[in-house]
Backbone as a chain_set.jsonl record, in Angstrom:
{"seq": "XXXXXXXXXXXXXXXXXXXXXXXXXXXXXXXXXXXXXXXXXXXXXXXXXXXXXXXXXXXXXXXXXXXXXXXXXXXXXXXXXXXXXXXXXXXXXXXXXXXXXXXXXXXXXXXXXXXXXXXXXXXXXXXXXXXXXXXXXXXXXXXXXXXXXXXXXXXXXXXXXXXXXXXXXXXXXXXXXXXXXXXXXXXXXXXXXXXXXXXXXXXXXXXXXXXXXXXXX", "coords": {"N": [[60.255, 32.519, 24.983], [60.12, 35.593, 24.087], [58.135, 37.41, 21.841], [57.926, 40.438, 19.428], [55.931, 41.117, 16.485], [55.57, 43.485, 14.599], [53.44, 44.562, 12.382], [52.029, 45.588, 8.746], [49.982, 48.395, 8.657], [47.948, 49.026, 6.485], [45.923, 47.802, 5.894], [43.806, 45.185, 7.238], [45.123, 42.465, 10.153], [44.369, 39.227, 9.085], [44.596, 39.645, 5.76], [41.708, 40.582, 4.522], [41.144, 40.513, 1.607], [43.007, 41.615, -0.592], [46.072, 42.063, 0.667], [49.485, 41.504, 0.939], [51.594, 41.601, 2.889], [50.011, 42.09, 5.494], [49.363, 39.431, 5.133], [51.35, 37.625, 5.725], [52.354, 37.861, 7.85], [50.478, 37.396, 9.28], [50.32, 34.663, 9.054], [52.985, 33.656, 9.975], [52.809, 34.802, 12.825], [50.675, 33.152, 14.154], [51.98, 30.403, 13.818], [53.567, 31.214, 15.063], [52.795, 31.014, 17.691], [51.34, 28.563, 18.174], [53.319, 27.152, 18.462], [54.828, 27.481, 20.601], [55.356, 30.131, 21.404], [55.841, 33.184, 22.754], [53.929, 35.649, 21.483], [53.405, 39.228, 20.675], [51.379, 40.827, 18.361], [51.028, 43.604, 16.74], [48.958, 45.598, 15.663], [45.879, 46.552, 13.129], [43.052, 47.782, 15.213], [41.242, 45.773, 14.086], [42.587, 43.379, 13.768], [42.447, 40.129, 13.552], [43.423, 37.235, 15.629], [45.463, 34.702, 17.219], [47.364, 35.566, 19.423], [49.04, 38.178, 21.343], [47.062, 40.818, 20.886], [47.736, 44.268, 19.744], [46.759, 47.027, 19.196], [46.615, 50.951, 17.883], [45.658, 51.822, 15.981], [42.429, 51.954, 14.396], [41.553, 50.604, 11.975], [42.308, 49.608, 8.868], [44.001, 51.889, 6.719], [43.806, 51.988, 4.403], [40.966, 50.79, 3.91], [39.885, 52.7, 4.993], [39.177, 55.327, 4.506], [39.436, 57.704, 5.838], [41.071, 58.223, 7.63], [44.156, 59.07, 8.441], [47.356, 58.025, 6.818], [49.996, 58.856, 7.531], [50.018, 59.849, 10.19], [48.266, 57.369, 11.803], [50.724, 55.593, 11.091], [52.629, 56.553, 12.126], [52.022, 56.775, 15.112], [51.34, 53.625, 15.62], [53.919, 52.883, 14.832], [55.387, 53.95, 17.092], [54.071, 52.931, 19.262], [54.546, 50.44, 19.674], [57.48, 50.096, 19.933], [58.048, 51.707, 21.965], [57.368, 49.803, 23.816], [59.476, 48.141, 23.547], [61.051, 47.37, 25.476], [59.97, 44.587, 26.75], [60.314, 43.01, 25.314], [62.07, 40.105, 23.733], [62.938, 40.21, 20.995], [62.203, 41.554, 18.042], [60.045, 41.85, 15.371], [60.334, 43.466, 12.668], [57.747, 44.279, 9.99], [57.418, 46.513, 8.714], [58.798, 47.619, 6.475], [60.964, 50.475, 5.76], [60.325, 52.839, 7.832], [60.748, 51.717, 10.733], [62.782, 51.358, 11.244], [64.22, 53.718, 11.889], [63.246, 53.93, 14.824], [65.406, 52.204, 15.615], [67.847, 52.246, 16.866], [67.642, 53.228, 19.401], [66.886, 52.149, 20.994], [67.243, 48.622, 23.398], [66.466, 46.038, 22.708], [66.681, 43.556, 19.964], [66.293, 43.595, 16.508], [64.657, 42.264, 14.17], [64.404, 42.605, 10.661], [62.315, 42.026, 8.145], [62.371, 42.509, 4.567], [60.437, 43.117, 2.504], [60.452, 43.76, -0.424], [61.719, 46.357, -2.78], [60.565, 49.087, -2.671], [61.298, 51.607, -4.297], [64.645, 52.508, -5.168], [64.819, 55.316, -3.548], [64.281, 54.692, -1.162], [66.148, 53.321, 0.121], [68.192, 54.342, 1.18], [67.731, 54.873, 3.846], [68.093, 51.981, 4.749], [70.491, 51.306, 4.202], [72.0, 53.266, 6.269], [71.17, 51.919, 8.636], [72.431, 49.421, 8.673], [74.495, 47.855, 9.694], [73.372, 47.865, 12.254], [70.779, 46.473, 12.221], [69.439, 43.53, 10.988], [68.601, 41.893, 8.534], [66.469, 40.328, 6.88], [65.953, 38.639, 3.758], [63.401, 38.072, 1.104], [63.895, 36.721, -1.001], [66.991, 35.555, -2.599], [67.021, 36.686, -4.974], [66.144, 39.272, -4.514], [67.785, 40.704, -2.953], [69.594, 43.599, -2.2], [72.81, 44.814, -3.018], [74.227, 46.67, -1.29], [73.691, 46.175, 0.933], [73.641, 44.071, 4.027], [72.676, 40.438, 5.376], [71.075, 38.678, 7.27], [70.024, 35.83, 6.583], [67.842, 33.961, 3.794], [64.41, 33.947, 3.847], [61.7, 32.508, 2.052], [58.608, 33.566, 1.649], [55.408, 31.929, 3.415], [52.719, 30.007, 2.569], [49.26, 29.013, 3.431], [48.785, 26.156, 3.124], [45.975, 24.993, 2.994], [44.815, 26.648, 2.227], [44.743, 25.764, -0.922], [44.45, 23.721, -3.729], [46.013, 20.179, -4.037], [46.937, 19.136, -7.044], [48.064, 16.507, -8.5], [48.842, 16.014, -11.231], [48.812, 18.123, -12.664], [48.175, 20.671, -15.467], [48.033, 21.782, -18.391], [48.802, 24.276, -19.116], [50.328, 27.337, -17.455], [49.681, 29.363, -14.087], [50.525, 32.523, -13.506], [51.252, 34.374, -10.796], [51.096, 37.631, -10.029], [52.568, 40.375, -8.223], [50.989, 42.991, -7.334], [53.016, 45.618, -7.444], [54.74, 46.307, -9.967], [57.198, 46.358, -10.53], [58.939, 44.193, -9.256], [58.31, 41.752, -10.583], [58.097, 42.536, -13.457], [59.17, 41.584, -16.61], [59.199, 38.829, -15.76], [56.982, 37.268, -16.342], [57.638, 37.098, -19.04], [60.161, 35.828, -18.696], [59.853, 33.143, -17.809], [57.851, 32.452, -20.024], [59.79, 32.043, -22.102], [61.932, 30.379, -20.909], [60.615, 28.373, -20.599], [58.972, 27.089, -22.167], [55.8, 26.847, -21.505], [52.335, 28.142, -21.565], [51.851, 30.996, -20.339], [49.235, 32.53, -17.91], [48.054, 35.411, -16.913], [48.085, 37.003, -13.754], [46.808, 39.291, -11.096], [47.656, 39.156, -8.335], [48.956, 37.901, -4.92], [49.096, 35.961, -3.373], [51.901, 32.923, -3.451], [51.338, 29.973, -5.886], [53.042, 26.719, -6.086], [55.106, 26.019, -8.344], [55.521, 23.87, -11.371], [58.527, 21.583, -11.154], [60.314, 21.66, -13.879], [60.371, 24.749, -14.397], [60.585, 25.874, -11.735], [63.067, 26.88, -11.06], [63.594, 29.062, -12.536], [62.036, 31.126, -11.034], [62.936, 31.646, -8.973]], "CA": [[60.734, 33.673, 24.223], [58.719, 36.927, 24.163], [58.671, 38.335, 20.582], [56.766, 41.644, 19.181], [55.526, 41.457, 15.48], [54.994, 45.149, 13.66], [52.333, 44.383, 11.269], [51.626, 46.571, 8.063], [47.922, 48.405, 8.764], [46.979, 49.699, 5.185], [44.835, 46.348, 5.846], [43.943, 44.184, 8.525], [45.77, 41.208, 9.417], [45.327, 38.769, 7.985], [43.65, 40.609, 4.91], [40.075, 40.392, 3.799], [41.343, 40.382, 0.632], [44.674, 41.925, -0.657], [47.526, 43.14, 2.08], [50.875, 40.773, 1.727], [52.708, 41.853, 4.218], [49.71, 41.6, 6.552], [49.131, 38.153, 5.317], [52.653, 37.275, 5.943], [52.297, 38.575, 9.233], [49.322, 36.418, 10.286], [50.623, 33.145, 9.048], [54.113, 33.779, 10.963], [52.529, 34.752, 14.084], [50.091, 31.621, 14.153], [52.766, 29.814, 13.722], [54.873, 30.779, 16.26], [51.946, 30.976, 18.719], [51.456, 27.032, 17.731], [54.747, 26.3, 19.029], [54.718, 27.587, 22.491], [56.065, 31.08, 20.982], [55.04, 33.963, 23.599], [53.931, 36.783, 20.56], [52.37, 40.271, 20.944], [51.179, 41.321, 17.85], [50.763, 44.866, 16.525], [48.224, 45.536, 13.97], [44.797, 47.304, 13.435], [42.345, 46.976, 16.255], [39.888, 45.067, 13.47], [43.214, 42.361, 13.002], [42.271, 38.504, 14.165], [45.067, 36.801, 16.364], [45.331, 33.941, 18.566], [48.148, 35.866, 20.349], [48.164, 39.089, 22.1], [46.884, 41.924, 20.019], [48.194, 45.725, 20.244], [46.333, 48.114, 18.232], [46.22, 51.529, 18.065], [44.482, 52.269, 14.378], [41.173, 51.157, 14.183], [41.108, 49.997, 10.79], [43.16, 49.547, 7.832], [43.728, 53.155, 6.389], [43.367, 51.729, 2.896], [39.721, 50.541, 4.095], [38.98, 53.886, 6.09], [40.106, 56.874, 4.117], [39.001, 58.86, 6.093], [42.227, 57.606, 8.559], [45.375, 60.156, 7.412], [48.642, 57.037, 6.656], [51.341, 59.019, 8.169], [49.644, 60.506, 11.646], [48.766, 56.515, 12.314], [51.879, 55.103, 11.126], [53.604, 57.008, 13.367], [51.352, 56.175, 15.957], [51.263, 52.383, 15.4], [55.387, 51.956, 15.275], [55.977, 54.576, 18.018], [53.533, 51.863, 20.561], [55.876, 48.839, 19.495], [58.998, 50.459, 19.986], [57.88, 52.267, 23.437], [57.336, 48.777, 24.698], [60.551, 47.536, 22.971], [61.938, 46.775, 26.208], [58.95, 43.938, 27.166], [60.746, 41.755, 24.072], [63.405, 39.511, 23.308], [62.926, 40.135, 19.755], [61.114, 42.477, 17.432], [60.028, 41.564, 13.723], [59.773, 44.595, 11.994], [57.457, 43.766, 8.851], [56.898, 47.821, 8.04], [59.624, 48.737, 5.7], [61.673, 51.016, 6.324], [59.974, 53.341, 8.972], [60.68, 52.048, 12.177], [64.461, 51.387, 11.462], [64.728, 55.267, 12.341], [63.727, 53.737, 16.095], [66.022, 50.86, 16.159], [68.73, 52.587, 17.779], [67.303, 54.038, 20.556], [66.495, 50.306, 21.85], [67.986, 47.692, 23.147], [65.854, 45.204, 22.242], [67.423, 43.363, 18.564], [65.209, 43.908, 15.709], [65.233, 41.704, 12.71], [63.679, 43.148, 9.572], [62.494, 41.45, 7.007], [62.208, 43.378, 3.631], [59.566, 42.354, 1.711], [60.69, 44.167, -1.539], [61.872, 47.688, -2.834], [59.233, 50.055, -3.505], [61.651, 52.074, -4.737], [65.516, 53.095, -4.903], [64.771, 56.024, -2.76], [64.318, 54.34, 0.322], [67.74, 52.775, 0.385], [69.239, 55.46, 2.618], [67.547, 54.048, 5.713], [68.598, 50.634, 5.3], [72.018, 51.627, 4.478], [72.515, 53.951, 7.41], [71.384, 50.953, 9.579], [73.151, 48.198, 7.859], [75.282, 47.641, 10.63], [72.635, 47.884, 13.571], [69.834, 45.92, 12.193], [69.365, 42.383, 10.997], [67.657, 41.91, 7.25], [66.02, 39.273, 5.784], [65.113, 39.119, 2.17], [62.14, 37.233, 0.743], [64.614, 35.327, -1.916], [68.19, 35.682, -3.007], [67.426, 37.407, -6.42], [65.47, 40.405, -4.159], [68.567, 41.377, -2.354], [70.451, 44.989, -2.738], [74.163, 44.194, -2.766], [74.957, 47.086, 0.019], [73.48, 45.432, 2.351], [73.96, 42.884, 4.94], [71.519, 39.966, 5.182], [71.684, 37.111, 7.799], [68.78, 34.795, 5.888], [67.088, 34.407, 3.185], [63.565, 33.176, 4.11], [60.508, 32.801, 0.964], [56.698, 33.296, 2.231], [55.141, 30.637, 3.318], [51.555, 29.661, 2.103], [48.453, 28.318, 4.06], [48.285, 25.04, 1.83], [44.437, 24.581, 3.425], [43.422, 27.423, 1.116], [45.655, 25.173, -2.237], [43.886, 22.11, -3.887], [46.743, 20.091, -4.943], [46.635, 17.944, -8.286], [49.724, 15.847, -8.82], [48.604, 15.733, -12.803], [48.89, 19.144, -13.0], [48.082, 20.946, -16.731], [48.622, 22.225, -20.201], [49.46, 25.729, -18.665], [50.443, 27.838, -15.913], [48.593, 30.809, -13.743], [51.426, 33.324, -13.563], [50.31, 35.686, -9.662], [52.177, 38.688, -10.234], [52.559, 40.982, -7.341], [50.84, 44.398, -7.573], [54.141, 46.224, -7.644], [55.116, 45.732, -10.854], [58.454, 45.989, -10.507], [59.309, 42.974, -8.574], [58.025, 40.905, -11.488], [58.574, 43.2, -14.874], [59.715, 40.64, -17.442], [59.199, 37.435, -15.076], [56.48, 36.628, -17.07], [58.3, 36.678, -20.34], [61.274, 35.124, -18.88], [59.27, 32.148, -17.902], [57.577, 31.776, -21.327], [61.173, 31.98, -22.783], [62.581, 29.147, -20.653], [59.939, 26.818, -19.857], [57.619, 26.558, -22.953], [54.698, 27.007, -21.436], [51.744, 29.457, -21.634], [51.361, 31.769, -19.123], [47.913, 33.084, -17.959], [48.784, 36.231, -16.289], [46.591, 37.028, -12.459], [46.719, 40.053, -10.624], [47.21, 38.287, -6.766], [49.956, 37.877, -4.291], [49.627, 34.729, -3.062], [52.354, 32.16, -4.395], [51.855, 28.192, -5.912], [53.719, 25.47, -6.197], [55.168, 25.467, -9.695], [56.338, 22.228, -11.594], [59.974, 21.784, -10.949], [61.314, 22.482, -14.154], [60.374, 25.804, -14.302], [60.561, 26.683, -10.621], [64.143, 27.629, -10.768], [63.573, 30.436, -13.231], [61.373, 32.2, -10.81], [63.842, 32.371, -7.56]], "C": [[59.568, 34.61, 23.933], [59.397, 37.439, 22.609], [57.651, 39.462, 20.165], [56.632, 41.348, 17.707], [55.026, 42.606, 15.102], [54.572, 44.625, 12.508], [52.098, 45.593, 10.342], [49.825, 46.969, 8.747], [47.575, 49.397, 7.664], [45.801, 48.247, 5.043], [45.17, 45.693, 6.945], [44.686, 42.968, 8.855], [45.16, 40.136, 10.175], [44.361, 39.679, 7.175], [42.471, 40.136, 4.894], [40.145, 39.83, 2.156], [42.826, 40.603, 0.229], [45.526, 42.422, 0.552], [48.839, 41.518, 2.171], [50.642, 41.132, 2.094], [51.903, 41.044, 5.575], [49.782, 39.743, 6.467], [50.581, 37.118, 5.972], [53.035, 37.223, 7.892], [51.627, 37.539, 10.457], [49.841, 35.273, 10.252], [51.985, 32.797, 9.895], [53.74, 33.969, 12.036], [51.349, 33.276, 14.971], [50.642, 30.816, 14.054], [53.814, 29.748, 14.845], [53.658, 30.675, 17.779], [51.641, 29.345, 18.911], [52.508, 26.415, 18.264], [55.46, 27.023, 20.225], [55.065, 29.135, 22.413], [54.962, 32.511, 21.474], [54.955, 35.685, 22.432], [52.856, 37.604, 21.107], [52.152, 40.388, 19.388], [50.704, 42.59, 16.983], [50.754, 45.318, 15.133], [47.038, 46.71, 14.322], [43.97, 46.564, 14.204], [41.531, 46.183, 15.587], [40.91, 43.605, 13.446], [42.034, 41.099, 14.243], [43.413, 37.755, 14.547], [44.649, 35.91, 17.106], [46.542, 34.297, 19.743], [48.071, 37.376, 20.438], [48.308, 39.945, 21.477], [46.871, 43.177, 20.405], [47.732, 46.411, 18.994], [46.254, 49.936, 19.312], [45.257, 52.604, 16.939], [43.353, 51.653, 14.47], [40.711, 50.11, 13.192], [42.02, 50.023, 9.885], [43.136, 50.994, 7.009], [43.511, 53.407, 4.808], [41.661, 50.942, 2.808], [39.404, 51.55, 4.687], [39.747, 55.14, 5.319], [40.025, 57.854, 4.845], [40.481, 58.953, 7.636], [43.081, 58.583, 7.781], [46.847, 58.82, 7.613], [49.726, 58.075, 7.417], [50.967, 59.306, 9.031], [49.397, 58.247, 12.197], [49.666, 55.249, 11.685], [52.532, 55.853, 12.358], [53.706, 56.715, 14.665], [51.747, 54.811, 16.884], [53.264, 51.872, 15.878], [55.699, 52.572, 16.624], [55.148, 53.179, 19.41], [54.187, 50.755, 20.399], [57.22, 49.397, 20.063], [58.371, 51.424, 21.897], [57.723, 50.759, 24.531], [58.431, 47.374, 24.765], [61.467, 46.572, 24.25], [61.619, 44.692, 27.179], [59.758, 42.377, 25.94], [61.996, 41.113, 23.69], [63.738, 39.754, 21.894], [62.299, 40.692, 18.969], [60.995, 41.972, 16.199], [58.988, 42.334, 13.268], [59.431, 44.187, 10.126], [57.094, 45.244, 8.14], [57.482, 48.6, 7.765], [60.819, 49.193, 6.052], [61.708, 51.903, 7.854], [61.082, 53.087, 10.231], [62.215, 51.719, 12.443], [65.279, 52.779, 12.283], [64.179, 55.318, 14.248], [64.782, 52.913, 16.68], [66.963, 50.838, 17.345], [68.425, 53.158, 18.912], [66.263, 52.844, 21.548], [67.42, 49.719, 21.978], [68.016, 46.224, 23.094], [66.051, 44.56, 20.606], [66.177, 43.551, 17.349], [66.016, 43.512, 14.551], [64.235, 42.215, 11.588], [63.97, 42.561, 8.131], [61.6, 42.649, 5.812], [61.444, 42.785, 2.743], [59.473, 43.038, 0.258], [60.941, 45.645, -1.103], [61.129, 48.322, -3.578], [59.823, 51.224, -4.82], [63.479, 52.202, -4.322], [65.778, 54.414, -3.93], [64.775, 56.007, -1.584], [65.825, 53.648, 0.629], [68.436, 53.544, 1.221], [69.067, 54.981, 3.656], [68.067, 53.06, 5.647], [69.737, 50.634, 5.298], [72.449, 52.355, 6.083], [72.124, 52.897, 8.533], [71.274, 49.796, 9.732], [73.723, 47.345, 9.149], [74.518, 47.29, 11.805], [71.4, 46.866, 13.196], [70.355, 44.645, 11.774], [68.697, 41.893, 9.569], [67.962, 40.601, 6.71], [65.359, 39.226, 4.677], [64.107, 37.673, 1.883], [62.651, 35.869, -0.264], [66.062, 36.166, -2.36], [68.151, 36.59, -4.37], [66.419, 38.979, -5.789], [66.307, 40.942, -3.331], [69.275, 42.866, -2.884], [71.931, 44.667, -2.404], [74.826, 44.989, -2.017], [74.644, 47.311, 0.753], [73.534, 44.328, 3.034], [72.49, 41.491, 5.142], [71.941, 38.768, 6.056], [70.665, 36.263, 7.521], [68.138, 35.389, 4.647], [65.426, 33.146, 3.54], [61.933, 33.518, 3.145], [59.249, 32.502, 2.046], [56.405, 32.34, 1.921], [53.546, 30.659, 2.97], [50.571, 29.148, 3.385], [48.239, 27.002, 2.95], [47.069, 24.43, 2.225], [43.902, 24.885, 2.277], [44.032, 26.89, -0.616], [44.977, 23.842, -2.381], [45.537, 21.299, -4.547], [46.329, 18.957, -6.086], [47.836, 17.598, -8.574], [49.622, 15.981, -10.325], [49.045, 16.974, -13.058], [48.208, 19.148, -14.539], [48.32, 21.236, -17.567], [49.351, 23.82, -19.782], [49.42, 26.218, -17.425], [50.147, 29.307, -15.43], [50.334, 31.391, -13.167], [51.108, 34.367, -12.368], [51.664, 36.467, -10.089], [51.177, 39.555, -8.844], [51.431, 42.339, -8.288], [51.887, 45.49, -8.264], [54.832, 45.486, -8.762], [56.331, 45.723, -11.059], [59.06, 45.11, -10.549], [58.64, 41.807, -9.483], [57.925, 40.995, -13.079], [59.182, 42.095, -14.852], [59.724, 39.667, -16.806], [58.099, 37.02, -15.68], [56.878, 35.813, -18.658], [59.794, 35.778, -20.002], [60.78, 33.269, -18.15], [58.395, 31.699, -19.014], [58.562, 31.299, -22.084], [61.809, 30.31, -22.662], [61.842, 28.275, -20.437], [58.944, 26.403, -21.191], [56.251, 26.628, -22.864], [53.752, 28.262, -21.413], [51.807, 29.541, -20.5], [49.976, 32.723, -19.141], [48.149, 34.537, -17.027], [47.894, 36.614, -14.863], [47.4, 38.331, -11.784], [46.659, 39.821, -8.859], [48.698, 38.232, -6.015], [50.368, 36.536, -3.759], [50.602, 33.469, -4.005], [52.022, 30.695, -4.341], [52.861, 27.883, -6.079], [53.215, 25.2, -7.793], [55.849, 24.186, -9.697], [58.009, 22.09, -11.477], [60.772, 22.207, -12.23], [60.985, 23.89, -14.655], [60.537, 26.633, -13.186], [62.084, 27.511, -10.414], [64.608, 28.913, -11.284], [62.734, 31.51, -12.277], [62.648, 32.396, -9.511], [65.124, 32.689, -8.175]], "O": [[58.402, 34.359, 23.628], [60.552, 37.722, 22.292], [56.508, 39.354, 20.61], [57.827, 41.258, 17.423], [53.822, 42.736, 15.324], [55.371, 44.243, 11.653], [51.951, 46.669, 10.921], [48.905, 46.239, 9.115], [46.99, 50.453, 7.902], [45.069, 47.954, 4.098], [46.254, 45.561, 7.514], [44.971, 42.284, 7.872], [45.237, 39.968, 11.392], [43.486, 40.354, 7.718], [42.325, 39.022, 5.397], [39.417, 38.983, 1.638], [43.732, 39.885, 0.653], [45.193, 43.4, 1.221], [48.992, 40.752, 3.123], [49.445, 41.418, 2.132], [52.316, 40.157, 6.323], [50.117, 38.975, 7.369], [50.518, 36.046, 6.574], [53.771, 36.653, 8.697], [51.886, 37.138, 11.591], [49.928, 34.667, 11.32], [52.051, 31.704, 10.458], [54.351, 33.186, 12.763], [51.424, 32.74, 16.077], [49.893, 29.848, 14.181], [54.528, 28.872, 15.333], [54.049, 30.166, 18.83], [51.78, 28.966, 20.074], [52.553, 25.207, 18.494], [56.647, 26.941, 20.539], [55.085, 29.596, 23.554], [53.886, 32.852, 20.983], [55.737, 36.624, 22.581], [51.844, 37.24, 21.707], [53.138, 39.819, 18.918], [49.642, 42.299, 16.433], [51.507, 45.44, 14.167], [47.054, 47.501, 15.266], [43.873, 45.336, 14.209], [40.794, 45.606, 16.386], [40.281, 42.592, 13.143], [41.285, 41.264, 15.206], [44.361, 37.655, 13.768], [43.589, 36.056, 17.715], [46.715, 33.591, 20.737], [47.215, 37.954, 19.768], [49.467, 40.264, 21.209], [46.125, 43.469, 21.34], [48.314, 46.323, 17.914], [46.035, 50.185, 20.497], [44.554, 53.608, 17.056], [43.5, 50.452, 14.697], [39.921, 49.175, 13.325], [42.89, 50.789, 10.3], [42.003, 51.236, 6.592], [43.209, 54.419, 4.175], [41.223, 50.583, 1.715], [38.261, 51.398, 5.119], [40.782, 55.702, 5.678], [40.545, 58.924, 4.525], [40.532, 59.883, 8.442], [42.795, 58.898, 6.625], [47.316, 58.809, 8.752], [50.412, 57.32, 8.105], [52.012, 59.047, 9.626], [50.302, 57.766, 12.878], [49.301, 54.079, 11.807], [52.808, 55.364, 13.454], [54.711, 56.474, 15.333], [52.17, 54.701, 18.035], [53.735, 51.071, 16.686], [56.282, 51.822, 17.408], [55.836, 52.694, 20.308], [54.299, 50.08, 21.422], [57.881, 48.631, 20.765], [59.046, 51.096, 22.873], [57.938, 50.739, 25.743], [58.441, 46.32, 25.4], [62.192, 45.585, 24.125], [62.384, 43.943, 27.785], [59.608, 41.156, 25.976], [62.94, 41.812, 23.322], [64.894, 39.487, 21.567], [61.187, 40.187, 19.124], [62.073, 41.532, 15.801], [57.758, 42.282, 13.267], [60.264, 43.924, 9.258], [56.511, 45.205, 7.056], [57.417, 49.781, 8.107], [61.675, 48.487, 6.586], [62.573, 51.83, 8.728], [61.951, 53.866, 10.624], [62.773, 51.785, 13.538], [66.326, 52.878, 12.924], [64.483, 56.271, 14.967], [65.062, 52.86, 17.878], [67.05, 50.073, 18.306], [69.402, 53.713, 19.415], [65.357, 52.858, 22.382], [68.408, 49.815, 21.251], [68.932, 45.424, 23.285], [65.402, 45.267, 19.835], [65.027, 43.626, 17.782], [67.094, 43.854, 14.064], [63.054, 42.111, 11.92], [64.933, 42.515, 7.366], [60.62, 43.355, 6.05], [61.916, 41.804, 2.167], [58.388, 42.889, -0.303], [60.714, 46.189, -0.022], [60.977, 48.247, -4.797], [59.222, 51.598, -5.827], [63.715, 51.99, -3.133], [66.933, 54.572, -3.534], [65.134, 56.936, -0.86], [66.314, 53.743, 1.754], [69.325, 53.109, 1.953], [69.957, 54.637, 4.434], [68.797, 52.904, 6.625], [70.326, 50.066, 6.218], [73.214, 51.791, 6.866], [72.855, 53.004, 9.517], [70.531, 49.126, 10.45], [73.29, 46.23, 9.441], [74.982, 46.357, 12.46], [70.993, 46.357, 14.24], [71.535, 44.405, 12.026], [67.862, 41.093, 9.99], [68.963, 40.007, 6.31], [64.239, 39.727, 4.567], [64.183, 36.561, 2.405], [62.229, 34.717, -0.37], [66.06, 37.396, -2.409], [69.172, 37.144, -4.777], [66.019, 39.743, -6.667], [65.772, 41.859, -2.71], [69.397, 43.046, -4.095], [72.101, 44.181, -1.286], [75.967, 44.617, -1.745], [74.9, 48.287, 1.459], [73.426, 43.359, 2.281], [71.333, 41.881, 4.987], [72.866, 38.007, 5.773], [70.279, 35.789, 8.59], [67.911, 36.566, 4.368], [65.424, 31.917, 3.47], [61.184, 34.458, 3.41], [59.037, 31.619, 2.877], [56.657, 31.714, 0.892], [53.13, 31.783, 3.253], [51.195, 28.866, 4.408], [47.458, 27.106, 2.003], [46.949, 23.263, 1.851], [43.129, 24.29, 1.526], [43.741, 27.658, -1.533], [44.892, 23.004, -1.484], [46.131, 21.869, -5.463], [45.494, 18.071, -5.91], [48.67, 18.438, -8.911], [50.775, 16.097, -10.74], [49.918, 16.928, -13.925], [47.745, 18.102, -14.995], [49.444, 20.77, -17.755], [50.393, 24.251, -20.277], [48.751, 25.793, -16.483], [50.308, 30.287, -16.157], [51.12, 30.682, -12.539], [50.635, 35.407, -12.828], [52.8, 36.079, -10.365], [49.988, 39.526, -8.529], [51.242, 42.47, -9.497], [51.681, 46.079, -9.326], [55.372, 44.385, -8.654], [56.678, 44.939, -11.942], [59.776, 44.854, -11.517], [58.457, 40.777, -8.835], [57.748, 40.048, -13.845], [59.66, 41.519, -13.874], [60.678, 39.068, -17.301], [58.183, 35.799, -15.544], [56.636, 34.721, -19.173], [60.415, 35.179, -20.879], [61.615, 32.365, -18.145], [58.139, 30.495, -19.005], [58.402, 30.264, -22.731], [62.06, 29.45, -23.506], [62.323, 27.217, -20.031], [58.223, 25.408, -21.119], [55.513, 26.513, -23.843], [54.27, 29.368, -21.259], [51.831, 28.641, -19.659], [49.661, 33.467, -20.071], [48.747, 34.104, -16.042], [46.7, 36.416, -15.088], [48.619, 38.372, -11.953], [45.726, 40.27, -8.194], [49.635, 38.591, -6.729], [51.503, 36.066, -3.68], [50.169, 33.087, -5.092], [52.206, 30.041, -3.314], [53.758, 28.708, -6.25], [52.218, 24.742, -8.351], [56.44, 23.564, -8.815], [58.546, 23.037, -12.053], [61.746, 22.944, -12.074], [61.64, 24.088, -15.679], [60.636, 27.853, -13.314], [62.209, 28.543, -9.754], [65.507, 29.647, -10.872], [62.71, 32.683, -12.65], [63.132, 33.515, -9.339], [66.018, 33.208, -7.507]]}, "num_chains": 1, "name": "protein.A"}
């Protein structure tokens, strides 16, 4: 199976430091490359890949300001989608954008939504509700007029996770950047679980104790 990955490039993938998406990006394509899974990947020319890498940004345009975000976005999805026909499968990880090529392929394209930046973007995914394929990150991050055939949560590198079965007296709380997607999830896990929360500024998720894990999905 030949598949294409569209990688965010406001950061390299995998990041240096902050970029979900890319990180999301890298650990899914290493993954399927691991299991015989024939992937192109399409990122900035700085990303790291053990499968075959398609750049046409140089650099992450949130590491290079001097890069203009919409001349290579445009760029970047228009070289995935021009080669759309090379793929059994596309996994569009950049939003909304490149939904406005979907139709003009006939190559399937599943898109996973990795949150809403805003209510404003909802027009695109509505208008191609019907033609695309959307996967949400967890069941309580869905929009209810839209279609969704999975829900599949980011997966972790558990190399870079020490675990301690003992666990402790309190718990590190990563809250996304986008504060949206986690407004009041701090307080509604002090509420129900008893415990303190330390609050972190990070994206990557642990492995909470079970009875609090069901308050966060």
């Amino acid at each position: 199976m030949r598949i294409g990955i569209l990688a965010p490039i406001a950061w390299r993938t995998p990041p240096r430091h902050y970029g979900p998406w890319e990180r999301v990006c890298s650990l899914l394509t290493e993954g399927l490359v691991e299991r015989g899974v024939e992937v192109t990947l399409f990122a900035t020319a700085d990303s790291e890949t053990s499968a075959n890498l398609q750049a046409v940004c140089p650099r992450g345009y949130e590491e290079d300001r001097s890069l203009d975000p919409k001349v290579w976005e445009g760029l970047h999805i228009a070289a995935a989608f021009e080669r759309a026909q090379e793929f059994d499968l596309i996994h569009n990880n950049f939003d909304f954008l490149p939904l406005t090529y979907s139709a003009l392929v006939e190559t399937p394209i599943v898109t996973t939504i990795h949150g809403f930046s805003s209510p404003r973007i909802l027009p695109v995914y509505r208008r191609y509700n019907e033609h695309g394929h959307y996967v949400s990150i967890s069941n309580a991050d869905r929009d209810p007029s839209l279609n969704y055939v999975a829900t599949v949560y980011h997966g972790i590198d558990i190399e870079h996770f020490t675990f301690r079965p003992a666990g402790g007296d309190g718990l590190v709380f990563l809250q996304s950047r986008d504060e949206d997607i986690w407004l009041g999830g701090v307080a509604a896990t002090e509420d129900r679980s008893g415990v303190g929360v330390d609050h972190a500024d990070a994206v990557l998720v642990v492995t909470l104790v079970a009875e609090i894990r069901p308050v966060l999905i």
